[in-house]
C-alpha positions as CSV (number, residue, x, y, z in Angstrom):
1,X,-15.6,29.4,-4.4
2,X,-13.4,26.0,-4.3
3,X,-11.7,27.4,-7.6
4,X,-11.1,30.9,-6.8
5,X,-9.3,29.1,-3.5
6,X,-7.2,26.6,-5.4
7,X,-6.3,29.6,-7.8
8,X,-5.5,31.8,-5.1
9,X,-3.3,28.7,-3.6
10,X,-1.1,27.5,-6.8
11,X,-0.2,31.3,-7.0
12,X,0.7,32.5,-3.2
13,X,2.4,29.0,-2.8
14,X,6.1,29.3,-2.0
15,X,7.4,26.1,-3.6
16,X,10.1,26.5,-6.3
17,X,9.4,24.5,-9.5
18,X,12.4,22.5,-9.6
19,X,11.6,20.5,-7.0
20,X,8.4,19.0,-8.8
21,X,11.1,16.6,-10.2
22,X,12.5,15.5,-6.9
23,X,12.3,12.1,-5.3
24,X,10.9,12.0,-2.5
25,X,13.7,12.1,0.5
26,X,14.3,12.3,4.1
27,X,15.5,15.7,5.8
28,X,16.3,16.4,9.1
29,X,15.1,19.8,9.8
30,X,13.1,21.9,13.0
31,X,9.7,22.9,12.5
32,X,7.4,24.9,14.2
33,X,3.9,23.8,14.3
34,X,1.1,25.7,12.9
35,X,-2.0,23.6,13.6
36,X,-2.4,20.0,14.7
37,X,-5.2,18.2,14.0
38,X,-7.0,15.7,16.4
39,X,-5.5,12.3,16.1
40,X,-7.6,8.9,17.7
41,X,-4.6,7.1,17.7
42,X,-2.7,7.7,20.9
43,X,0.8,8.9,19.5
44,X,0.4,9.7,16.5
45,X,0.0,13.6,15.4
46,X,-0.4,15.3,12.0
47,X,-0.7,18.7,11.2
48,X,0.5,21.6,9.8
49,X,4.2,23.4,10.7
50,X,7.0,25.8,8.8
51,X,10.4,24.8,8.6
52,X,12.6,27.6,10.9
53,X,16.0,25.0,10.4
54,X,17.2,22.2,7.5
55,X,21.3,21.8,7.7
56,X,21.4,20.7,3.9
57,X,18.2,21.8,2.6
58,X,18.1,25.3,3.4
59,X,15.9,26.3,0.6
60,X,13.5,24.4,2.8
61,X,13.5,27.4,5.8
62,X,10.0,29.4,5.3
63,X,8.0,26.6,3.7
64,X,4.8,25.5,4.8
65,X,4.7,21.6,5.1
66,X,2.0,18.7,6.2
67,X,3.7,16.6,8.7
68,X,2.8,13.1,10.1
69,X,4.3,11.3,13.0
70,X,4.1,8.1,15.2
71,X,5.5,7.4,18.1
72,X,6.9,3.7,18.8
73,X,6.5,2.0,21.8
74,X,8.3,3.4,24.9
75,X,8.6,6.6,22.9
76,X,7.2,9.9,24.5
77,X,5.7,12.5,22.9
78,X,7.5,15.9,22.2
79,X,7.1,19.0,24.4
80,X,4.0,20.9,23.8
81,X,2.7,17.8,21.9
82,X,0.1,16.6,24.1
């Protein structure tokens, strides 16, 4: 069962094969979360969200991505966050 999902993931994924290559970079870009996943750490927040905007990376818009985020002091949490 784990195989026929990993197989059924590598070939519905929507991630071009040149970017395998890529450094890894920052990107300003809107998301709109998918799922978040319970976090113990007041402020921080992961989860899962598709990119709907990226101003230089717009190859980006429509991909599924894992994001991570913590909050530094002072900071409040986006809208809809909590």
């Amino acid at each position: 069962m784990f195989l026929a999902g990993d197989a059924s993931y590598v070939l519905h994924r929507a991630r071009l094969a040149a970017w395998e290559g890529l450094p890894p970079r920052e990107a300003r870009m809107s998301l709109r979360v998918d799922r978040a996943f319970p976090q113990k750490e007041r402020g921080a927040r992961t989860g899962l969200a598709t990119v709907v905007r990226a101003a230089t990376l717009r190859d980006l818009v429509g991909q599924r991505v894992y994001f991570s985020l913590s909050l530094r002091r002072g900071e409040q949490l986006p809208r809809g966050a909590r």
